[in-house]
N, CA, C and O of each residue as an XYZ file, in Angstrom:
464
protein
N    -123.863    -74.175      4.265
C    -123.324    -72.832      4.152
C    -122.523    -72.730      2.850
O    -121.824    -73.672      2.478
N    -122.627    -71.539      2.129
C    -121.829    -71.651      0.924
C    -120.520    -70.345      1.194
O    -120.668    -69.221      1.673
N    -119.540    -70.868      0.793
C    -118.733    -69.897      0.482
C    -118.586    -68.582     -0.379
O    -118.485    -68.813     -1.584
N    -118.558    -67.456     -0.073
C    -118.632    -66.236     -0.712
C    -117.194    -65.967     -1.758
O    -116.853    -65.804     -2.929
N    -116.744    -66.050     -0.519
C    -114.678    -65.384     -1.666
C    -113.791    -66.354     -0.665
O    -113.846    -66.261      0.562
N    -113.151    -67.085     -1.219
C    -111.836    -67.266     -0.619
C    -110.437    -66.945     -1.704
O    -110.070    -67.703     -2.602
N    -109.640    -65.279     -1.241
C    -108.773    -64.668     -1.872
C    -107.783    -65.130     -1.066
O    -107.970    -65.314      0.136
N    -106.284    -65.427     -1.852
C    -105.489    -66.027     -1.657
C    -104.011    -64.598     -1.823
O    -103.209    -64.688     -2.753
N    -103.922    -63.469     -0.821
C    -102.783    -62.271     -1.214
C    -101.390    -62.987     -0.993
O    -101.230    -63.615      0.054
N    -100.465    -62.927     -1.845
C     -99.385    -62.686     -1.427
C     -98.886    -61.080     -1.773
O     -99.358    -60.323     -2.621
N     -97.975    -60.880     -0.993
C     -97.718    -59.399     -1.235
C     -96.225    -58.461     -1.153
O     -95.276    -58.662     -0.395
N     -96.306    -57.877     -1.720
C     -94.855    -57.046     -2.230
C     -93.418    -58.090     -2.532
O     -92.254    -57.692     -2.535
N     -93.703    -58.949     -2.681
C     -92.548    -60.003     -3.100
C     -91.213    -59.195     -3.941
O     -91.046    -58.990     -5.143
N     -90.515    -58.909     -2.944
C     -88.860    -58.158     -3.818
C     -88.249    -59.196     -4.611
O     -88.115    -60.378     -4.294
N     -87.814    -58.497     -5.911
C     -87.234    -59.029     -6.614
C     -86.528    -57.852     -7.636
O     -87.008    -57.003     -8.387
N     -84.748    -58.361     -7.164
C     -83.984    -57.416     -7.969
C     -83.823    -57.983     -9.480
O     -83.563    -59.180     -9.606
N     -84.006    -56.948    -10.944
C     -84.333    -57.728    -12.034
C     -84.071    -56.261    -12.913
O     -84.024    -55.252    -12.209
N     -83.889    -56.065    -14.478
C     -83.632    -55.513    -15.103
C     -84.866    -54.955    -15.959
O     -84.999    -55.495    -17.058
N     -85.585    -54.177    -15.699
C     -87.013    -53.938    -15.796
C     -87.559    -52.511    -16.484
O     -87.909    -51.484    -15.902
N     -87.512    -52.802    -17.966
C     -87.738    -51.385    -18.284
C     -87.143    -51.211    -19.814
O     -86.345    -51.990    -20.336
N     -87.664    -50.100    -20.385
C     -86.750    -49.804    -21.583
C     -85.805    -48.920    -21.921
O     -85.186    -48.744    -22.971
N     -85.774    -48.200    -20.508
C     -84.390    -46.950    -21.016
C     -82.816    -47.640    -20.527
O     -82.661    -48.516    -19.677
N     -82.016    -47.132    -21.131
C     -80.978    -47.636    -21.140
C     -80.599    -47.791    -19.744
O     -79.989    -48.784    -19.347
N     -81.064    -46.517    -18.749
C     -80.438    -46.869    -17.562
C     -81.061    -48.054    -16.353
O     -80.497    -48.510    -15.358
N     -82.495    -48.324    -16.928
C     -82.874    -49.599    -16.777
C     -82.202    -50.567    -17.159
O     -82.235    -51.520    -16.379
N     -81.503    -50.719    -18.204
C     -81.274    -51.894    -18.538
C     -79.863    -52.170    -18.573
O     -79.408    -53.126    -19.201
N     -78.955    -51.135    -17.731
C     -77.954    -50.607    -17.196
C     -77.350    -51.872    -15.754
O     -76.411    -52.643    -15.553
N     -78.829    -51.319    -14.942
C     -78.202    -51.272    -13.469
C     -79.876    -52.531    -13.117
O     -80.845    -52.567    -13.875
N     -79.788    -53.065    -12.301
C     -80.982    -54.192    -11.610
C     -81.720    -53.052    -11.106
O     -81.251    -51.931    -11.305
N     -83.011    -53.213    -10.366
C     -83.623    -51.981     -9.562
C     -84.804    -53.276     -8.912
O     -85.262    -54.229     -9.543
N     -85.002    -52.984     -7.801
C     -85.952    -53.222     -6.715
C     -87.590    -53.483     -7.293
O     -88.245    -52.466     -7.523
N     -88.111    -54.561     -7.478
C     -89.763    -54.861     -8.346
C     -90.625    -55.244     -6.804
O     -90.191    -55.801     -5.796
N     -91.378    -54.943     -6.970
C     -92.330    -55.246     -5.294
C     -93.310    -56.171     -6.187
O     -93.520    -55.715     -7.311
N     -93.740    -57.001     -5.976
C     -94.740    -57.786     -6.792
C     -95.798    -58.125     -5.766
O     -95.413    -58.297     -4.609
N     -97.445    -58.274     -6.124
C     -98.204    -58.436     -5.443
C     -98.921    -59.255     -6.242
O     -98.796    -59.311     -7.465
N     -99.813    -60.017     -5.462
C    -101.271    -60.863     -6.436
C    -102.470    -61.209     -5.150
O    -102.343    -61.549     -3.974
N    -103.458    -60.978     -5.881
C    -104.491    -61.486     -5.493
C    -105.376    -62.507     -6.085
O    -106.120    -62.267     -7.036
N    -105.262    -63.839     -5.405
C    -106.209    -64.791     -6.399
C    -107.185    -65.545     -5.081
O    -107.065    -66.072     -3.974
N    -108.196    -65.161     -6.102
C    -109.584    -66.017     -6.360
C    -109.798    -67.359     -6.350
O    -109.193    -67.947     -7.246
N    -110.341    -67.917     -5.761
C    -109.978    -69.463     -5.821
C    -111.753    -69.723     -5.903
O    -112.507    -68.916     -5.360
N    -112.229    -70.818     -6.571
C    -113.617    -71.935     -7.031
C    -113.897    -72.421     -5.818
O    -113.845    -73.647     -5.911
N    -114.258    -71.987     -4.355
C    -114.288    -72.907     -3.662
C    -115.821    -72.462     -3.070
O    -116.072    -71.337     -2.640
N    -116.787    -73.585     -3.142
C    -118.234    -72.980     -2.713
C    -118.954    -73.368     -1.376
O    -119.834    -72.731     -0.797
N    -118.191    -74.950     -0.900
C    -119.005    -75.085     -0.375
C    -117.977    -75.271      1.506
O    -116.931    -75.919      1.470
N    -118.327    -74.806      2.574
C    -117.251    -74.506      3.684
C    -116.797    -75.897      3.718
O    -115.692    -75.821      4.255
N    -117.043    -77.191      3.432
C    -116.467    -78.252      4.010
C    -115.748    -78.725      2.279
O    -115.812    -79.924      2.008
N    -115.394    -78.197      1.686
C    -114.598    -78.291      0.498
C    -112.902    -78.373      0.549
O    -112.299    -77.357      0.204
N    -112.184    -79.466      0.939
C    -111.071    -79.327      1.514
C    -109.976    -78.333      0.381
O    -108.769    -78.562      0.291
N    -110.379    -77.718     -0.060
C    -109.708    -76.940     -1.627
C    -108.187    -76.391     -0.771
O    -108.025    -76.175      0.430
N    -107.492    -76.312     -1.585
C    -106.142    -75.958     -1.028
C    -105.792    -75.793     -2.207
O    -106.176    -76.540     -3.106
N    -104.583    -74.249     -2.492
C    -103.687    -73.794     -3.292
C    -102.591    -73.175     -2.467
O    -102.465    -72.581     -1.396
N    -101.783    -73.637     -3.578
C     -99.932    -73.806     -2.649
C     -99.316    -72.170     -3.567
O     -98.799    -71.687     -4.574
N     -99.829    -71.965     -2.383
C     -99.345    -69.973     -2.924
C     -97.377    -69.977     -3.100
O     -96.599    -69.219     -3.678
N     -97.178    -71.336     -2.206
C     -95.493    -71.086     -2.452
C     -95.069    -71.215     -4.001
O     -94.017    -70.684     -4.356
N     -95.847    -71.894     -4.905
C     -95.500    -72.053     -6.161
C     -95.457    -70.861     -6.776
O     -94.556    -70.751     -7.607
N     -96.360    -69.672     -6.571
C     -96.343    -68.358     -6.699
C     -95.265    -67.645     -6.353
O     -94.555    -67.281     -7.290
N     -94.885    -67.287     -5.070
C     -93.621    -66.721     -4.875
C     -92.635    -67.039     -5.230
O     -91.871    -66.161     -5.630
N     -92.277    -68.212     -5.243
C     -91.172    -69.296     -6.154
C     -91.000    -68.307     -7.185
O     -90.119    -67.452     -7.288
N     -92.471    -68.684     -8.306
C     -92.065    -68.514     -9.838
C     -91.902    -66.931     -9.723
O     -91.145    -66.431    -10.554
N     -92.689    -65.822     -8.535
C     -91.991    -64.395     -8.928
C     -90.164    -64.184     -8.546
O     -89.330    -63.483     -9.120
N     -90.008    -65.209     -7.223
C     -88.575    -65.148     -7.246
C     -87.326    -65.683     -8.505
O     -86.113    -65.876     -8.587
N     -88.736    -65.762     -9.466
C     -87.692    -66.788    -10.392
C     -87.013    -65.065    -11.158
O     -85.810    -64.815    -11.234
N     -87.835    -64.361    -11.506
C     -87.555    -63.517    -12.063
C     -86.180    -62.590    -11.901
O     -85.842    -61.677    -12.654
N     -85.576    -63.000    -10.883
C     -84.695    -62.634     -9.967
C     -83.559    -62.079    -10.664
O     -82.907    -63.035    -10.244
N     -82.441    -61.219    -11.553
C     -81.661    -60.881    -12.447
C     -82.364    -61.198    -13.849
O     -81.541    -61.273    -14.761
N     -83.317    -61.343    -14.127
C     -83.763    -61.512    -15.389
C     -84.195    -59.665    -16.415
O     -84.519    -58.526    -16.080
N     -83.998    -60.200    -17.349
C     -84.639    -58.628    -18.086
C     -86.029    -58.707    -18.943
O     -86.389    -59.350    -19.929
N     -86.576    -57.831    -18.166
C     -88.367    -57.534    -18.937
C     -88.508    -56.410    -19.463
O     -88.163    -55.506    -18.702
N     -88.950    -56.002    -20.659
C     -89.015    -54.915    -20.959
C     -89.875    -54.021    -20.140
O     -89.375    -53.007    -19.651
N     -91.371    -54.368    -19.914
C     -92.294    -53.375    -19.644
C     -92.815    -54.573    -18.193
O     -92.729    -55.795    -18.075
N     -93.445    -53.281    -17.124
C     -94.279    -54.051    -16.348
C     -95.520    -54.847    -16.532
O     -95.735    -55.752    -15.726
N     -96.401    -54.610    -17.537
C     -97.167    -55.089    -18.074
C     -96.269    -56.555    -18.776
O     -96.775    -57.642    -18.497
N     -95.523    -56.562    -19.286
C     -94.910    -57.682    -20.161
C     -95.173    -58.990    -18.662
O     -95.753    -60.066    -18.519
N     -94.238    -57.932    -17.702
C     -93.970    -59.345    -16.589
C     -95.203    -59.513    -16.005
O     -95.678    -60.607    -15.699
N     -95.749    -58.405    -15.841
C     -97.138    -59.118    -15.075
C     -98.314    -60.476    -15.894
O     -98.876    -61.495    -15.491
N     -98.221    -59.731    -17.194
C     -98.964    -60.768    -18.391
C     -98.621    -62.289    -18.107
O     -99.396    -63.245    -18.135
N     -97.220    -62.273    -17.817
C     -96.646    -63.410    -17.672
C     -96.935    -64.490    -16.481
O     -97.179    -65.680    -16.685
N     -96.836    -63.606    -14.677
C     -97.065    -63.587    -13.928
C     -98.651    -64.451    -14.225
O     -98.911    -65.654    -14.247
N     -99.412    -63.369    -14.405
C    -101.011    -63.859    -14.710
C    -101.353    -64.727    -15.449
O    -102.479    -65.225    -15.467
N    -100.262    -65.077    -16.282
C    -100.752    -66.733    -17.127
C    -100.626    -67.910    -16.255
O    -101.442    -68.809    -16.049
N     -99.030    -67.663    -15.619
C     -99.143    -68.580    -14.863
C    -100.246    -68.904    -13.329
O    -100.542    -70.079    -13.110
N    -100.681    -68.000    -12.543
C    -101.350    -68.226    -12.020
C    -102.571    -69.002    -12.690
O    -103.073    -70.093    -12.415
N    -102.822    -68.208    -13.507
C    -104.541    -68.425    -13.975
C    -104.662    -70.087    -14.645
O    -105.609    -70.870    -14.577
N    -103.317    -70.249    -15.297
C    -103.294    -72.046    -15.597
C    -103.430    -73.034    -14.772
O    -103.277    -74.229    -15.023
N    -103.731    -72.522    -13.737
C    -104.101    -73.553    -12.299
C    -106.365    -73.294    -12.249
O    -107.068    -72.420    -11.742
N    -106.653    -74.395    -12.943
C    -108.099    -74.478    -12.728
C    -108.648    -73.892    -11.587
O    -109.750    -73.344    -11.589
N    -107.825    -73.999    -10.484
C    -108.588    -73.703     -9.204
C    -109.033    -71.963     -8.795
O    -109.624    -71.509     -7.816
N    -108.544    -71.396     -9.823
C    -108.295    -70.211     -9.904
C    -109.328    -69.338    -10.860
O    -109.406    -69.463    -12.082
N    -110.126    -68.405    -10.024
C    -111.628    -68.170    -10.928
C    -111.208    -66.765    -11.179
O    -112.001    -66.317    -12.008
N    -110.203    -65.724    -10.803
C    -110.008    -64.636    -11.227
C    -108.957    -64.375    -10.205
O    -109.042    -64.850     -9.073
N    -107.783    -63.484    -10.665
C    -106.597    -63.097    -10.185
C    -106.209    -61.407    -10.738
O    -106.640    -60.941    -11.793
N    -105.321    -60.665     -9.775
C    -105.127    -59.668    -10.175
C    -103.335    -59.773     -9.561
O    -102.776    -60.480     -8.723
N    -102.887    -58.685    -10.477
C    -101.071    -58.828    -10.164
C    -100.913    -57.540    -10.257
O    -101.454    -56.795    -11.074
N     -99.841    -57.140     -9.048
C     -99.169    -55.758     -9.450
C     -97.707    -55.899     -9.233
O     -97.160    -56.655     -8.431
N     -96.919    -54.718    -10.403
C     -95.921    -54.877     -9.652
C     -95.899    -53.120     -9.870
O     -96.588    -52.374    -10.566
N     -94.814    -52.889     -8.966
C     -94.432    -51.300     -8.414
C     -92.906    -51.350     -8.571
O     -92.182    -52.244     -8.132
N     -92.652    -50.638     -9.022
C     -91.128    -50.278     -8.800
C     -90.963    -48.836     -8.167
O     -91.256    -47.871     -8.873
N     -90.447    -48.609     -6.691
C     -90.425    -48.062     -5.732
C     -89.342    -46.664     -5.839
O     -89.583    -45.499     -5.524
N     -87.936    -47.331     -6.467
C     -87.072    -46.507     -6.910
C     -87.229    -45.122     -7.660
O     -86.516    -44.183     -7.308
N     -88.205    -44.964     -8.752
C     -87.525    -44.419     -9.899
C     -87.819    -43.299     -9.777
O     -87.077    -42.644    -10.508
N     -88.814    -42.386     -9.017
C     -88.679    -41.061     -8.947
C     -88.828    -41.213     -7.079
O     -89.457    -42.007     -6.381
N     -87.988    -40.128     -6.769
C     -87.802    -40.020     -5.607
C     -88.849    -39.379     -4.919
O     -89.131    -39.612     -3.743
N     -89.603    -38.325     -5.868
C     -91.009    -37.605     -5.108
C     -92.367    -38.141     -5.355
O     -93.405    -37.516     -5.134
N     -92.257    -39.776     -6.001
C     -93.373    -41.089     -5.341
C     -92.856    -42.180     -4.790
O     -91.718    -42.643     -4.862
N     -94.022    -42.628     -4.107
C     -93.667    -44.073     -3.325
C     -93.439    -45.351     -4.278
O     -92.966    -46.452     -3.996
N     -93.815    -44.964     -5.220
C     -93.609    -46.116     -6.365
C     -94.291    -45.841     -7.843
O     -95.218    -45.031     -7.850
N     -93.922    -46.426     -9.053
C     -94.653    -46.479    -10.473
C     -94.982    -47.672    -10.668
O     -94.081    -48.460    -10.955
N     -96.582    -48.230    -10.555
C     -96.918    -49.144    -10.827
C     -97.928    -49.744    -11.469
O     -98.900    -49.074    -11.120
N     -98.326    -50.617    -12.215
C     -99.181    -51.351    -12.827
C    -100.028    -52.759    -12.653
O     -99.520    -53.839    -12.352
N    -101.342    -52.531    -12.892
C    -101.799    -53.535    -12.045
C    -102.736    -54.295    -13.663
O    -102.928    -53.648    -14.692
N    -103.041    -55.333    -13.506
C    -103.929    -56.061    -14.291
C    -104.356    -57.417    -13.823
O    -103.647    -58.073    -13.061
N    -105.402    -57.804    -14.231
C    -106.236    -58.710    -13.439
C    -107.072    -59.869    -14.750
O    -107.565    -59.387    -15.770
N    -107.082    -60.773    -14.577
C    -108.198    -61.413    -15.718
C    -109.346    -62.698    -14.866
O    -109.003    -63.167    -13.781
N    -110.463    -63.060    -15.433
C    -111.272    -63.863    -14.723
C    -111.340    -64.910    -15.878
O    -111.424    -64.645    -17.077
N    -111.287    -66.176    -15.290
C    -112.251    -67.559    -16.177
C    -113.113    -67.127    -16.596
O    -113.654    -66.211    -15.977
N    -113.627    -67.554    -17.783
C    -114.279    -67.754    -18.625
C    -115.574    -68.926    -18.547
O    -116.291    -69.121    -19.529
């Protein structure tokens, strides 16, 4: 039997952090929801493949009081590190910031890259 997809979600990971370029971003911390979806090389069902998704949440909790300019900046970042793990054949990251206008559920950005 061969394996089709084995996707690996973690999802909305909070993290308070300084995120943005207007002053009042870079003022006050604000609420980041972070998400990822990764792809993992695994083909065949008796393939004991294992990825330690805690290293993931870890490194988004690392972000924790830190300052990023743009969501794209942190996600770029986010997505290197995942994707530097071989086991990993394509990944996608979002993050949302939930706060900033009160008449949406969130402003967010998503980007994704595949092996080569």
């Amino acid at each position: 039997m061969r394996i089709r997809d084995v996707v690996i979600d973690v999802r909305n990971v909070e993290v308070r952090m300084f995120l943005g370029i207007h002053s009042h971003e870079k003022a006050k911390q604000q609420r980041v929801l972070i998400s990822t979806e990764i792809e993992l090389t695994q083909e065949k069902i008796d393939d004991p493949a294992f990825y330690d998704y805690d290293r993931v949440k870890e490194f988004i909790s690392g972000f924790a009081g830190r300052r990023v300019d743009t969501q794209e900046n942190l996600i770029r970042e986010i997505l290197g590190f995942i994707m530097n793990d071989a086991s990993v054949k394509r990944a996608r990251v979002m993050s949302k910031k939930p706060d900033i206008f009160p008449e949406a559920d969130y402003v967010g950005v998503s980007m994704s890259a595949e092996r080569e």
